[in-house]
Legacy VTK file of the C-alpha trace (Angstrom):
# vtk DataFile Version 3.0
C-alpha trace
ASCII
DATASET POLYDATA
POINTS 419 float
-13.969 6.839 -7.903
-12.990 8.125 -11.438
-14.895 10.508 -13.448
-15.031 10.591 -16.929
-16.335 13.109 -19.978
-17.979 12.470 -23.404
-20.288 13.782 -25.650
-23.587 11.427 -25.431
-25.342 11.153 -28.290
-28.564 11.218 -26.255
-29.756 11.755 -22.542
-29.115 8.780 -20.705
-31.816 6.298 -19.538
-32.432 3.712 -16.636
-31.354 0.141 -17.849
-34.771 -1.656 -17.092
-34.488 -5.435 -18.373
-34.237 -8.694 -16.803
-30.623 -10.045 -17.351
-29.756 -5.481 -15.633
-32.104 -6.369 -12.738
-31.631 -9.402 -11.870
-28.814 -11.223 -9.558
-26.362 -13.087 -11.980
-27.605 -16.321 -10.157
-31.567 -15.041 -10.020
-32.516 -18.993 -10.535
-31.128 -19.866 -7.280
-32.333 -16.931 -5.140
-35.470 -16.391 -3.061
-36.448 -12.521 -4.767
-39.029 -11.242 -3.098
-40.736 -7.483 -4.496
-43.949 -5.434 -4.862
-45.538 -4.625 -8.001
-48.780 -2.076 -8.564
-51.402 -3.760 -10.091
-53.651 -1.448 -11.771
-56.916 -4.256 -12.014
-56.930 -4.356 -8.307
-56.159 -0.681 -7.342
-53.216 -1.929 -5.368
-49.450 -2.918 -4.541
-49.041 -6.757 -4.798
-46.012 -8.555 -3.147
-44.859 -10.993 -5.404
-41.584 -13.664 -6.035
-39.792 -13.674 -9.195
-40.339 -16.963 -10.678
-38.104 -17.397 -13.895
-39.360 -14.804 -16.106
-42.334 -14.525 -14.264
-43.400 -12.321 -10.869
-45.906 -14.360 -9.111
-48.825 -13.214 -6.830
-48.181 -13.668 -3.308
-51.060 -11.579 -1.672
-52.878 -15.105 -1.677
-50.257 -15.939 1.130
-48.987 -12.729 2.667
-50.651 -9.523 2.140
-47.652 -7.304 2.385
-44.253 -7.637 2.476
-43.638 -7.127 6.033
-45.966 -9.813 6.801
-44.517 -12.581 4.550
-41.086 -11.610 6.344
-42.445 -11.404 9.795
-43.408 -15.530 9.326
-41.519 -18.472 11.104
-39.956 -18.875 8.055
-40.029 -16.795 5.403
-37.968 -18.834 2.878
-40.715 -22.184 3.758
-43.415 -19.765 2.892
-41.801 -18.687 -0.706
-41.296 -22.224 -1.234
-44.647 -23.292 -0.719
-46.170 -20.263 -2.488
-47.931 -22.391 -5.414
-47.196 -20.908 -8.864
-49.933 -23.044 -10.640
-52.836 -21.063 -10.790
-51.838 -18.300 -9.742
-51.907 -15.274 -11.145
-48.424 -13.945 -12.459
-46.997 -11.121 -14.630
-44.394 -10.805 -17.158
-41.441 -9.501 -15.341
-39.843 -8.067 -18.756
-43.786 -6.052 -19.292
-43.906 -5.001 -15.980
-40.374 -3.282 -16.180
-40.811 -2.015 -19.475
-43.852 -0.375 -18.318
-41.976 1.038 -15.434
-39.481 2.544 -17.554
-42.291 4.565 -19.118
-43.801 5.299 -16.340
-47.113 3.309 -17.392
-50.490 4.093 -15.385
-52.275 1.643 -16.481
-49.811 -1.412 -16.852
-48.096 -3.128 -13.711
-45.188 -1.766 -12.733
-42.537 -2.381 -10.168
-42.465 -0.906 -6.713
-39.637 -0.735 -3.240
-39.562 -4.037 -2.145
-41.183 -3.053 1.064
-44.202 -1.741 2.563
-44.919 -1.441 6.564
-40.950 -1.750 7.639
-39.616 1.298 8.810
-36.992 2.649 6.964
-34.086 3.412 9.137
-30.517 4.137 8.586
-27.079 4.219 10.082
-24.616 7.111 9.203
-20.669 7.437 9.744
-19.919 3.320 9.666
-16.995 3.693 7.583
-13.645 6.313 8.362
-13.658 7.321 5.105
-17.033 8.703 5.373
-16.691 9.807 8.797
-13.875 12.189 7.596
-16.199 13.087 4.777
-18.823 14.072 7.574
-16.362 15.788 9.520
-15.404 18.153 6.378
-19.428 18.873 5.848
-19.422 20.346 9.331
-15.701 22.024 9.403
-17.041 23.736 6.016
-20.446 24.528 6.998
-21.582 23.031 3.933
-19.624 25.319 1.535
-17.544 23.165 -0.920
-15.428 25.682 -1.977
-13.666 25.021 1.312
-13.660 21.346 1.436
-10.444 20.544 -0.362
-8.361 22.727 2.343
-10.394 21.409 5.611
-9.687 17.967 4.359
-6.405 18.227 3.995
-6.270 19.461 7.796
-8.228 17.353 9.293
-6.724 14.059 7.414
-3.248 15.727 9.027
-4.951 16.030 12.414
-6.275 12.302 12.153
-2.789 11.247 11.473
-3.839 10.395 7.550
-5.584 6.818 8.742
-7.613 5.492 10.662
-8.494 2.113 9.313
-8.745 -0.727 11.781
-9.563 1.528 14.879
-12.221 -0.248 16.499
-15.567 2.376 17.452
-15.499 2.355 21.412
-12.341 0.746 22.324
-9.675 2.213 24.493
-7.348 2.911 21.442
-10.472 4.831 19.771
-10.974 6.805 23.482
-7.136 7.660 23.017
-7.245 9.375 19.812
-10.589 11.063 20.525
-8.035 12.531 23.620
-5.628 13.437 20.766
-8.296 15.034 18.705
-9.553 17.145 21.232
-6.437 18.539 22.296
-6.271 19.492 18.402
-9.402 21.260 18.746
-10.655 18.419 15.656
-13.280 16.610 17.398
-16.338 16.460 15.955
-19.794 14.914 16.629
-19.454 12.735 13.344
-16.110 11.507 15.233
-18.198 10.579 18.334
-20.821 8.115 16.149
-17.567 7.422 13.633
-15.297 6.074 16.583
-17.417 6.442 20.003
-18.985 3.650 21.581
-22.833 4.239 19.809
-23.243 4.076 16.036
-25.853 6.591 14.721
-29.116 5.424 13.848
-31.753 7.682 12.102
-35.409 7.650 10.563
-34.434 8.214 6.774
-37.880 8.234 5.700
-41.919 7.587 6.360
-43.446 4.365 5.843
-44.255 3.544 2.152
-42.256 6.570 1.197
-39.713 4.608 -0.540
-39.294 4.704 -4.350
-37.846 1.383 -6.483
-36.039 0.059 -9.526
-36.738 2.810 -12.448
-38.538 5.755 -10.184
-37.070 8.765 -10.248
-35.295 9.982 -7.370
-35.376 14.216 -5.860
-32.637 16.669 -4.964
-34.662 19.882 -3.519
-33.821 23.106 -5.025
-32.354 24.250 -1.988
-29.597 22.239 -1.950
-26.417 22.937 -4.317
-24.017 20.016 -2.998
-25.433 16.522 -3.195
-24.906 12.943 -3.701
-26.041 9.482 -4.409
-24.393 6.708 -1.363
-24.973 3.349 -2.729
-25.822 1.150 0.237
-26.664 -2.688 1.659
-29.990 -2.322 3.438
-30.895 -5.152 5.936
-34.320 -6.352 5.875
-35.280 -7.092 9.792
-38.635 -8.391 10.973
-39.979 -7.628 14.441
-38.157 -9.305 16.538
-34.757 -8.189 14.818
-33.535 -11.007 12.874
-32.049 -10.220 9.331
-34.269 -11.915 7.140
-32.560 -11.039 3.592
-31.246 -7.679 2.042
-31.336 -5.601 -0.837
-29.328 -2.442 -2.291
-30.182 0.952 -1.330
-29.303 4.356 -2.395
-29.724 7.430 0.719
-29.705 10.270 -1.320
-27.865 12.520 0.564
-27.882 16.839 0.930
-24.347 17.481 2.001
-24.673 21.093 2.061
-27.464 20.616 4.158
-26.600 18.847 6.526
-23.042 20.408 6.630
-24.874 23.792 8.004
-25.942 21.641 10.917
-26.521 18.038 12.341
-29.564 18.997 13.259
-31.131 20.046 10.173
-30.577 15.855 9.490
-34.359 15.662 8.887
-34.100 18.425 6.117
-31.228 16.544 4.303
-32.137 12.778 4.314
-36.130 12.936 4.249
-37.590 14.762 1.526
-39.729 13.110 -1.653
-38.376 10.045 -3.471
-35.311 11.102 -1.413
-34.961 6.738 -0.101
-34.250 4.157 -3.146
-34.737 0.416 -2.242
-34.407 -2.551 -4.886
-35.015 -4.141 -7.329
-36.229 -6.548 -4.870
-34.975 -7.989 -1.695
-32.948 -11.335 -1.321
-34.487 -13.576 1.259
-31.757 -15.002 3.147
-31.272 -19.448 2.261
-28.793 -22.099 1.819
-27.843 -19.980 -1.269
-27.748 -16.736 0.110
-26.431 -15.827 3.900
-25.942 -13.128 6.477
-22.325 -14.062 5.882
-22.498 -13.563 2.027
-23.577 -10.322 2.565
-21.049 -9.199 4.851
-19.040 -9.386 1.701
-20.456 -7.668 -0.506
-19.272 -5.161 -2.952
-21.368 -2.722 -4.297
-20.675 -0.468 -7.651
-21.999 3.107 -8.000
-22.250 4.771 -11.726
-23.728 7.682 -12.327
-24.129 8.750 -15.878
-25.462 12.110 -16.928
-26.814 14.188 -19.890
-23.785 16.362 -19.796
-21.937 12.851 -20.973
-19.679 12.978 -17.041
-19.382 9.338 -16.029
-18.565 8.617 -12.290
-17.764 5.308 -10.743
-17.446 4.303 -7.050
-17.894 0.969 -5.046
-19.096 0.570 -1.708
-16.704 -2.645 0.354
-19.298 -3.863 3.040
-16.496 -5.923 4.222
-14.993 -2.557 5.055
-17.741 -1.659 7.920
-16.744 -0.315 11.456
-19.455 -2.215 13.216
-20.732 -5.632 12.565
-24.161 -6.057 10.878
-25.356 -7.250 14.604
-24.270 -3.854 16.612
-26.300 -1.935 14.081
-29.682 -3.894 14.633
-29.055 -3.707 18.302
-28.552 -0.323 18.142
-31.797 -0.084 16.636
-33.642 -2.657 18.002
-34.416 -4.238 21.283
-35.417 -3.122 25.016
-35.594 0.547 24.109
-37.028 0.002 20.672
-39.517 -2.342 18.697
-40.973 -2.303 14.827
-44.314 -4.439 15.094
-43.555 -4.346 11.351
-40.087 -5.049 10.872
-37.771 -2.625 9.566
-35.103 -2.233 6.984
-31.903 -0.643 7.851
-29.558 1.263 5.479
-26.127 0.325 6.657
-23.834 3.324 5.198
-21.614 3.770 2.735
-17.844 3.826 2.153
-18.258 6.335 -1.161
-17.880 9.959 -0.967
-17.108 11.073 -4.071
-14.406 14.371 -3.851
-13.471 14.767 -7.882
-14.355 17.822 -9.507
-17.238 17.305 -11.654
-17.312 20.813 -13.257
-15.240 23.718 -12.320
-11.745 22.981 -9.957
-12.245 23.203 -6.422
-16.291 22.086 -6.349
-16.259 18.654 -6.139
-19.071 16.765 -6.956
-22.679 17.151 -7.334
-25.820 15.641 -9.142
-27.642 17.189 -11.579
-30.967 16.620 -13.436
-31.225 13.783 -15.601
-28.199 12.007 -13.983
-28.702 8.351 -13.881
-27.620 5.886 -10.694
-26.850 2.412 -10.948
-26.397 1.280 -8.094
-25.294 -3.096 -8.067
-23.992 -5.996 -6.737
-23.944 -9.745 -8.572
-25.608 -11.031 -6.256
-28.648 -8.425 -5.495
-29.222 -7.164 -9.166
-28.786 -3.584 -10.096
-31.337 -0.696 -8.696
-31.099 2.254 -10.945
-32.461 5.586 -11.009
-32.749 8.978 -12.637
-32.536 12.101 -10.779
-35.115 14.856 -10.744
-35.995 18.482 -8.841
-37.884 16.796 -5.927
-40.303 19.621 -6.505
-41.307 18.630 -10.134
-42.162 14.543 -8.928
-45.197 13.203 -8.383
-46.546 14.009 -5.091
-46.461 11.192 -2.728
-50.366 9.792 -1.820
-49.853 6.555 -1.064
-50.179 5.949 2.467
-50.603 3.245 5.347
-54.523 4.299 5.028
-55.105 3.418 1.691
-52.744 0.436 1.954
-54.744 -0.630 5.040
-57.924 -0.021 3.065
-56.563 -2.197 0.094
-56.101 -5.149 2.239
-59.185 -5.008 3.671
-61.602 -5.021 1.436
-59.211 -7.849 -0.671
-59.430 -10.464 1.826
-58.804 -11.591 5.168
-55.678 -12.555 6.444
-54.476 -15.672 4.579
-53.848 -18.673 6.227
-50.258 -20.718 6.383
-48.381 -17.411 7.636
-47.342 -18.478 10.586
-46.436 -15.199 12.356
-45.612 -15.312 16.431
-48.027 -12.701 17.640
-47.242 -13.255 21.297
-45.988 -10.244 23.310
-43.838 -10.281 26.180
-45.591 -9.341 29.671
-45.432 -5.469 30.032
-45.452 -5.137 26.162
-47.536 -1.611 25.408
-50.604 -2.402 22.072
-51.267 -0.143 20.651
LINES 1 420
419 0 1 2 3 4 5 6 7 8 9 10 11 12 13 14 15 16 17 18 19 20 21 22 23 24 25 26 27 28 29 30 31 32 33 34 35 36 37 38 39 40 41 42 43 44 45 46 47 48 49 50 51 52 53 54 55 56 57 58 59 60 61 62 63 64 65 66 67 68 69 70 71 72 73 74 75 76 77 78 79 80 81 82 83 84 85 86 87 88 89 90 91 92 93 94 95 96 97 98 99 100 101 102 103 104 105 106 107 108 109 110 111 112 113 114 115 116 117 118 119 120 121 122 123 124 125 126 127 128 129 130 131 132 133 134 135 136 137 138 139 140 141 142 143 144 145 146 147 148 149 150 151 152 153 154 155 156 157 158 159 160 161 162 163 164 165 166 167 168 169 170 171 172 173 174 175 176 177 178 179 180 181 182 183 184 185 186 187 188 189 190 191 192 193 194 195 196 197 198 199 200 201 202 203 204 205 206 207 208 209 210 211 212 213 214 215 216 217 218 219 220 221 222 223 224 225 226 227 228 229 230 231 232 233 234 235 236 237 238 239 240 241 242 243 244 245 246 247 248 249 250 251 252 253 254 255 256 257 258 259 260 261 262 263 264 265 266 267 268 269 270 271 272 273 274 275 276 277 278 279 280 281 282 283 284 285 286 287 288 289 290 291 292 293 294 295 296 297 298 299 300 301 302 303 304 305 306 307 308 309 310 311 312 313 314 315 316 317 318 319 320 321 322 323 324 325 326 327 328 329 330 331 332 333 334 335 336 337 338 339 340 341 342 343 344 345 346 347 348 349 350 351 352 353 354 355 356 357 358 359 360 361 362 363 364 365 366 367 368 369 370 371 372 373 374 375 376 377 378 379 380 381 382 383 384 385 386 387 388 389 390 391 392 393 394 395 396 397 398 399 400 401 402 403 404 405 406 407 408 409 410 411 412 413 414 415 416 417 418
């Protein structure tokens, strides 16, 4: 990470285009996302189809159920363009830029998935975490904790596997230090942590802006891969994510999680997700590396990358961990899979680190997933968030029935609880 200082000629601005957005290698991926469509009152999820974004409601009403089919990719392929009805994909984001209520504009690629997340999968955050609690969220005494608690941990821990005996050894070690912290337990312990980061449909996309409460002083983006998972937990394709995150907040106490990952506009997903093909694999993604900038009014540049390679836990141990026996999503759910960034440079005066402030923008990219970028806002000054699972339920219903060719497995194990 390496911050920088000018003197912008003017406030900076989302990049909202096709050839920002888009994967370098958008002809050959499956892009699936949701746009508003102000004729019909409603979100529409659609492909990206050249320059085009295509109208898939004909075949899947939402996005959950076009990913909860047999086969997802089969459906996409079949999805006739001729005929149907399409929109400009350079109109519809430069009416998103705006902020257009009467044009189409772009929305999170998802609708009825529950947004979860998974916190502490990489050591370098864990030790992060571990500072937020030691300081009780005060940054003025970050730089000192850190430099204790990095002595404590030996300086590395890179390569200890979460759960095995080696990892049981130094939590022994850290104890005996008095060092040992919950964020060590879900860092190195045998269970990842898993967490609701925010309510269904809550999620804001490509060119939305994004809030940071006024109660919190010490914040940051953390540029993540999000797995998209249908209900029976297989990965069906991915996209880029950005979990705002309070770290004062939470830093006062683990508990007050809620208050520092689920607030308005406080979950980014986009620009749309990647459906998983011959082009595009599970495996592909486990590779991915994913660049944070964050430019702001005050002309501070930061830049950071996220190394998925670099994960504790395998993309399967987090789905488990969140899905199966003791858990289902009739809906799917997408899964926010952590970050390696913590940004610790000084962004204004020496010893404060870094936080956002207004009018910052994130970009937040990978080649192969396009680039989701937002602006940052006080949460309390956004547009109040309406849209719910009533009037989405409403909006299907009274624009069709469910289409046919979705071949989704409905069938429910004996014992299985409907709701």
């Amino acid at each position: 990470m390496s911050p920088q200082h000018s003197t912008p000629e003017t406030a900076p601005s989302p990049r909202l285009d096709p050839a920002s957005v888009l994967p370098r290698d958008h002809e050959r991926a499956l892009l699936v996302g949701r746009v508003w469509d102000p004729e019909t009152g409603g979100p529409r999820p659609v492909r990206v189809d050249g320059d085009r974004l295509v109208d898939l409601f004909p075949a899947a009403r939402t996005v959950a159920e076009l990913l909860d089919s047999a086969d997802p990719a089969a459906v996409l392929e079949a999805a006739a363009t001729g005929g149907a009805r399409s929109w400009d994909l350079a109109e519809v984001l430069a009416a998103t830029a705006a902020g257009s209520t009467g044009e189409a504009t772009l929305l999170a690629p998802v609708d009825l998935q529950a947004v979860k997340a998974c916190g502490v999968t990489f050591v370098d955050s864990m030790i992060e975490r571990v500072i937020e609690e030691r300081c009780g969220g005060d940054f003025a005494q970050a730089e000192q904790i850190r430099a204790q608690v990095l002595e404590a941990l030996g300086g590395n821990l890179a390569g200890l596997k979460p759960g095995s005996a080696e990892a049981a050894r130094v939590k022994e070690v850290l104890l005996r230090e008095g060092f040992w912290s919950q964020y060590l337990e879900v860092g190195i312990g045998p269970d990842p942590e898993v967490f609701t980061k925010a309510p269904v449909l809550s999620a804001v996309g490509a060119g939305a802006r994004i809030g940071i409460p006024s109660f919190s002083s010490w914040n940051n983006p953390e540029p993540e891969l999000v797995l998209v998972v249908d209900s029976r937990g297989t990965v069906r394709g991915c996209t880029l994510g950005n979990d705002v995150n309070l770290r004062d907040v939470e830093g006062r106490s683990a508990l007050l999680l809620g208050m520092a990952k689920d607030n308005n506009a406080s979950a980014a997903i986009g620009p749309f997700v990647r459906v998983f093909d011959e082009s595009y694999t599970l495996d592909d993604a486990r590779t991915e590396t994913i660049e944070l900038t964050v430019r702001g009014a005050d002309g501070y540049v930061l830049h950071g990358t996220n190394n998925v390679s670099r994960l504790s836990r395998p993309f399967e141990e987090l789905v488990r961990a969140a899905h199966g026996a003791h858990h289902q999503y009739p809906d799917g759910f997408v899964l926010f899979t952590g970050t390696l960034f913590a940004p610790t440079e000084d962004r204004d005066e020496p010893g404060k680190g870094f936080t956002h402030q207004h009018g910052d923008v994130v970009e937040i990219s990978s080649p192969r997933l396009g680039t989701l970028s937002n602006t940052v806002a006080p949460t309390e000054e956004l547009q109040p968030w309406t849209y719910g699972i009533g009037r989405l339920v409403h909006y299907v219903s009274t624009h069709g029935s469910r289409p046919e060719g979705v071949d989704r497995d409905d069938s429910l194990p004996e014992g299985t609880l409907r709701s």
